[in-house]
C-alpha positions in Angstrom: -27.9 -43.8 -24.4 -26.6 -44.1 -20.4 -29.1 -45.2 -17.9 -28.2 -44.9 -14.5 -30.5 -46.3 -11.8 -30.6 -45.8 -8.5 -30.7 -48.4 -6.0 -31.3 -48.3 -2.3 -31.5 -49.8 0.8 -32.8 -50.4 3.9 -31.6 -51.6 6.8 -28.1 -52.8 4.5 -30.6 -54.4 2.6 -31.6 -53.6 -1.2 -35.0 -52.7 -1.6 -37.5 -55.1 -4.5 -38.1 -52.2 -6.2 -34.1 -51.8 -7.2 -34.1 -55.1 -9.6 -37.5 -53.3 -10.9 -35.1 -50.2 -12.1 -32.5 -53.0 -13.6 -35.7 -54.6 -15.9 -36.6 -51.2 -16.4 -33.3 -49.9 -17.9 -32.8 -53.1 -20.0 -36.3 -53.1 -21.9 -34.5 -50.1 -23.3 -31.2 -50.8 -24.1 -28.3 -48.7 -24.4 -25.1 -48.6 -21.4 -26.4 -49.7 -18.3 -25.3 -48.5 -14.8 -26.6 -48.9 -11.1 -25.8 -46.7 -8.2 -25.8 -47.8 -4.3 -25.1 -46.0 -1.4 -24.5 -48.0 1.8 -22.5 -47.8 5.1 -21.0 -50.8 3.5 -21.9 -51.4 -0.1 -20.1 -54.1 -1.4 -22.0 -57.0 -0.8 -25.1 -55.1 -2.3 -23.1 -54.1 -5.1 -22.1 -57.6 -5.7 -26.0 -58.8 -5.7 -26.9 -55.9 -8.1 -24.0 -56.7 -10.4 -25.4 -60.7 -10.7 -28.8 -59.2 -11.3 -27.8 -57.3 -14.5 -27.2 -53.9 -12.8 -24.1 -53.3 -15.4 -21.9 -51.4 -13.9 -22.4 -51.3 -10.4 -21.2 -47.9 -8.4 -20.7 -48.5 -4.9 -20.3 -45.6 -2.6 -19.5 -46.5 1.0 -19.5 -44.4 4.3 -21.4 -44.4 7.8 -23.2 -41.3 6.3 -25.0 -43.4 4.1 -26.2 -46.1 6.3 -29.8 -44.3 6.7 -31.7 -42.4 3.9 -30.6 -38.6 4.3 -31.6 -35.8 1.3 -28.6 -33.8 1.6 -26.2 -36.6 1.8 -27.7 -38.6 -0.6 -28.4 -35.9 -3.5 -25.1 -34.7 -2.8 -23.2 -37.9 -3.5 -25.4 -38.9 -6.2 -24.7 -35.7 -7.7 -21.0 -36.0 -7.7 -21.6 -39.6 -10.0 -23.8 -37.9 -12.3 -21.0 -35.3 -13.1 -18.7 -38.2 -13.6 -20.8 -40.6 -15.6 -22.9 -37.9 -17.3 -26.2 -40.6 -18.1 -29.0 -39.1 -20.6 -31.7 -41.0 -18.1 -31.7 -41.7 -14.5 -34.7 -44.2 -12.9 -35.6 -43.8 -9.6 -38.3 -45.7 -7.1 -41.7 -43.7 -6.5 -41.4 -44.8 -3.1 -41.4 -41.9 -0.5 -37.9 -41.6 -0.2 -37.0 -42.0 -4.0 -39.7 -39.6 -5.4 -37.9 -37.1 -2.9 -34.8 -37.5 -4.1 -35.1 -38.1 -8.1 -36.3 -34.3 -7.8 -34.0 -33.2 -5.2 -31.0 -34.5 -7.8 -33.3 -33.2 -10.8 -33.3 -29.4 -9.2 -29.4 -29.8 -8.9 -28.4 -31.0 -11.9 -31.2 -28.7 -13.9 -32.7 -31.8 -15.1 -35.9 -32.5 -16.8 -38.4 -34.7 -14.3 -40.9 -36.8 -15.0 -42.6 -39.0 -12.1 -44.5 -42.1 -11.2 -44.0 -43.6 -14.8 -45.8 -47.4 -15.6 -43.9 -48.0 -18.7 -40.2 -46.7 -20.7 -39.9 -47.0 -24.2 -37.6 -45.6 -27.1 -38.9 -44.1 -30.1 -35.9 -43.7 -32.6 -33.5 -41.4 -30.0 -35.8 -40.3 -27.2 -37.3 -42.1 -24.2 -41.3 -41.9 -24.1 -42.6 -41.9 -20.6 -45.8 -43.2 -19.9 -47.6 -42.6 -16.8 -51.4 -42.2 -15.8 -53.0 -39.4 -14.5 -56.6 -38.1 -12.8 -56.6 -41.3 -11.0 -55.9 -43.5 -13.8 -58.1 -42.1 -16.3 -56.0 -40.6 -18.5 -52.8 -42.5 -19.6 -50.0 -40.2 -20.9 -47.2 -40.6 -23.0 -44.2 -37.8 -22.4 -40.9 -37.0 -24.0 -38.2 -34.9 -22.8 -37.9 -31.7 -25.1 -35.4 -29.7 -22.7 -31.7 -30.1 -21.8 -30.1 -31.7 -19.3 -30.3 -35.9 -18.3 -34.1 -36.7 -17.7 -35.2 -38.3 -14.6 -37.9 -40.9 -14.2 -39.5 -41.8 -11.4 -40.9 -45.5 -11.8 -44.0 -46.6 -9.8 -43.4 -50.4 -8.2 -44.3 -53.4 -9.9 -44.6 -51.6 -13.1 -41.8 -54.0 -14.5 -40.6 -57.6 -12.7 -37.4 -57.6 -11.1 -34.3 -58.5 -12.6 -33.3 -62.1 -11.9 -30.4 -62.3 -13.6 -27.5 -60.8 -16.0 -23.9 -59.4 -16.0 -22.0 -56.4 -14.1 -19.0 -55.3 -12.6 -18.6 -53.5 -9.0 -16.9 -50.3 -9.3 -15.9 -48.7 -5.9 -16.6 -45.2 -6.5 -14.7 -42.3 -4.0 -16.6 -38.8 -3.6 -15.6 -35.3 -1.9 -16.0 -35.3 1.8 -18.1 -32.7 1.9 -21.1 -35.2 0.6 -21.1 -36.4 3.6 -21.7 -33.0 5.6 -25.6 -32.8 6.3 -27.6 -29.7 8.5 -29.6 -32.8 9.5 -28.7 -36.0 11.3 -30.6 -39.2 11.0 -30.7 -40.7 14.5 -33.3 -43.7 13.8 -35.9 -44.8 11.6 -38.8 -46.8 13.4 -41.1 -48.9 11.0 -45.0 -49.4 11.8 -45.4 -52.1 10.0 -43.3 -54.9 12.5 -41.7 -56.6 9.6 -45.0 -57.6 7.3 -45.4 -56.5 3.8 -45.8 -52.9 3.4 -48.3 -51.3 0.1 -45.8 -50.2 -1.9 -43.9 -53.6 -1.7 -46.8 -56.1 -2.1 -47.7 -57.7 -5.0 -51.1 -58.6 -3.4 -53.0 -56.1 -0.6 -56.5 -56.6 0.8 -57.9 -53.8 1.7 -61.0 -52.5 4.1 -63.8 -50.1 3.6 -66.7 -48.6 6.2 -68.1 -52.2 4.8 -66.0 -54.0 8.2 -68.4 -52.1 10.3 -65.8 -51.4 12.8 -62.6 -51.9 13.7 -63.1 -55.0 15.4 -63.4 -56.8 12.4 -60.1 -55.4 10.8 -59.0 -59.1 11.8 -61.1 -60.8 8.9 -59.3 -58.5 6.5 -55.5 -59.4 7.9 -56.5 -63.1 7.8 -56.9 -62.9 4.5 -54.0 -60.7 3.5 -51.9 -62.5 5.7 -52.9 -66.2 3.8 -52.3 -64.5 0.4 -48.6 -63.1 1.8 -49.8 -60.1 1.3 -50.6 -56.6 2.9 -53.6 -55.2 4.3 -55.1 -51.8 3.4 -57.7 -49.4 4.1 -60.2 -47.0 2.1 -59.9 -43.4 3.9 -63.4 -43.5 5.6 -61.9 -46.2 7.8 -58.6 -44.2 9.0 -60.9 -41.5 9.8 -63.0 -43.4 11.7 -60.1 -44.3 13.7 -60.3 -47.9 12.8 -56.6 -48.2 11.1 -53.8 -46.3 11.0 -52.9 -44.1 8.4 -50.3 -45.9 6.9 -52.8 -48.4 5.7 -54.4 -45.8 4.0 -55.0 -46.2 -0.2 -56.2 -43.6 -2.4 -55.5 -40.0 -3.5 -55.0 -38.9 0.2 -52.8 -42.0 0.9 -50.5 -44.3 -1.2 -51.1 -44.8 -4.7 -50.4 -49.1 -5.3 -49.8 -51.1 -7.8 -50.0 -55.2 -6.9 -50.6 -57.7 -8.8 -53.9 -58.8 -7.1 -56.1 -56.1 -5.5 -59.2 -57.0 -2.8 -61.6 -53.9 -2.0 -63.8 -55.7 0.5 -66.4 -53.1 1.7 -65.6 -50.3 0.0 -68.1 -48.9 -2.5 -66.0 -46.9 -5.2 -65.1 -43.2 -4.6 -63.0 -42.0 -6.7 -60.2 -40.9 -3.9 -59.9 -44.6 -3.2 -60.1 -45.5 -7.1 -57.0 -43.1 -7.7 -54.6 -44.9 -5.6 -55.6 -48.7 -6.7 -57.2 -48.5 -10.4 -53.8 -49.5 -12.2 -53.3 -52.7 -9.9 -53.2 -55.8 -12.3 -56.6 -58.0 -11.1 -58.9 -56.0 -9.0 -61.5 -58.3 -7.2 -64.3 -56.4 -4.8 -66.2 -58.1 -2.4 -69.4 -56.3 -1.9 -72.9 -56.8 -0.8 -74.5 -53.7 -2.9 -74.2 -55.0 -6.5 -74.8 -51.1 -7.7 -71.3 -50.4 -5.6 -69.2 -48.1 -8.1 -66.3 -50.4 -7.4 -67.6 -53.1 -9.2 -67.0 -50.8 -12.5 -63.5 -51.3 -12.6 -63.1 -54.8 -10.8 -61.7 -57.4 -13.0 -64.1 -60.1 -10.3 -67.3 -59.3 -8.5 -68.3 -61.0 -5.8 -72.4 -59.9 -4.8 -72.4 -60.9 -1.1 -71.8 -60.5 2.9 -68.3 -60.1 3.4 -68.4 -61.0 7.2 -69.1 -64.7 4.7 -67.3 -64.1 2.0 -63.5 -63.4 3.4 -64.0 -66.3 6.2 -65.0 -68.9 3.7 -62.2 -67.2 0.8 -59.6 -67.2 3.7 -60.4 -70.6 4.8 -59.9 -72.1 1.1 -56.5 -70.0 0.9 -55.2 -71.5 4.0 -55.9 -75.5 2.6 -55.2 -74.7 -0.9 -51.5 -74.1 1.2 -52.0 -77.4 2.9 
């Protein structure tokens, strides 16, 4: 079997979850390959071949230096004509889930998206991925032609620390660089913290904070962890944090590796977008909240104590 995964970048810097897709392909074995495309993608080849990435094919043009649909599908498309792989990984990020069914569409693929765990059974890849909010968990197999495409949600596998490769510098038609659209900047609202879809531990806020005053308690705390902050959707409608903040079935869907829901009771809309993180604490004064179903640690009490004192211990636990 060929496994290709697809790395990007941001800023000419490789994403975490690329040395996800690297642990990914090698739990499965098989002929491993990694694609980057970069306004220079050398160097990040180089760092994808030391992390195990097999072999590494580096595409390089000023076309690629930001994220772009056409350009991006178009080139990609051209190395999976070349290199014909059976499975393709991808980031369920917003720009990866876009384009692993962009390049599905034009190759007449098979797609399968936001998978939690690969693994072989005899000659075919079984896909396992959750659905209605996590309380169902699937396992799929391609039965069509054409290479299958997979989707992987972060943190579902560690990164890649280490392993062989070798950089191939790959050459495509000019035309894959011809877009309709033209990427003239990307702004970030995040100012360089952690974003959701990156951290391996968020704290996030419910109508419990009382207003958006008290957002602060809440970034403390995230912010002593290393972590990012987070919010239930009665909150961002409220006006009290942005949308981008937002978990749940209306926002992002996360998967960290420690999960805080201080003040948020349960709904199922927020429950859909955190439910597969690995540890869930809540930090709630009702002790009937519906969130304390699925925590893996309760806490029964006033957070506007609670995350003070918890942040407090954090911060001399660090020294």
């Amino acid at each position: 079997m060929k496994i290709l995964s697809i790395a990007l970048q941001k800023n000419g810097s490789l994403i975490g979850p690329s040395f996800e897709l690297i642990e990914a392909a090698k739990s499965l074995g098989g002929e491993m390959m990694t694609a980057i495309l970069a306004e220079n993608a050398e160097p990040l080849a180089n760092e994808l071949a030391q992390r195990g990435g097999g072999k590494v094919l580096a595409v390089s043009n000023a076309a690629l230096k930001d994220y772009n649909d056409q350009v991006y599908a178009k080139t990609l498309g051209e190395l999976i004509a070349k290199y014909s792989p059976d499975l393709i990984l991808g980031p369920a990020t917003f720009y990866g889930s876009a384009l692993m069914s962009r390049l599905a569409a034009k190759t007449s693929g098979n797609m399968i998206s936001d998978a939690t765990g690969l693994k072989t059974d005899g000659d075919n890849v079984v896909v396992t991925r959750p659905g209605y909010g996590g309380s169902v968990v699937s396992e799929m197999v391609k039965t069509g032609a054409g290479p299958l495409f997979v989707s992987v949600r972060g943190k579902s596998f560690n990164e890649s620390k280490e392993g062989s490769g070798e950089v191939v510098t790959e050459t495509v038609d000019a035309s894959c660089f011809e877009s309709g659209t033209t990427v003239k900047e990307i702004a970030s609202g995040s100012g360089g913290a952690v974003t959701l879809n990156e951290a391996d531990v968020i704290v996030s806020a419910g109508r419990g904070i009382k207003g958006a005053e008290h957002l602060a308690l809440i970034e403390d705390l995230a912010k002593a962890l290393g972590g990012a902050t987070g919010a239930s959707r009665a909150i961002v409608d409220a006006g009290w944090a942005p949308y981008s903040m937002q978990v749940g079935q209306t926002g992002k869907t996360v998967n960290p590796k420690l999960y805080f829901a201080v003040g948020i009771s349960g709904a199922i809309q927020h429950l859909v977008g955190m439910r597969s993180s690995g540890t869930i604490v809540a930090i709630n004064k009702d002790k009937d909240a519906p969130i304390f179903n699925v925590a893996n640690y309760g806490i029964v009490g006033d957070l506007f104590e609670v995350v003070p004192a918890l942040t407090a211990k954090v911060k001399a636990a660090q020294g």
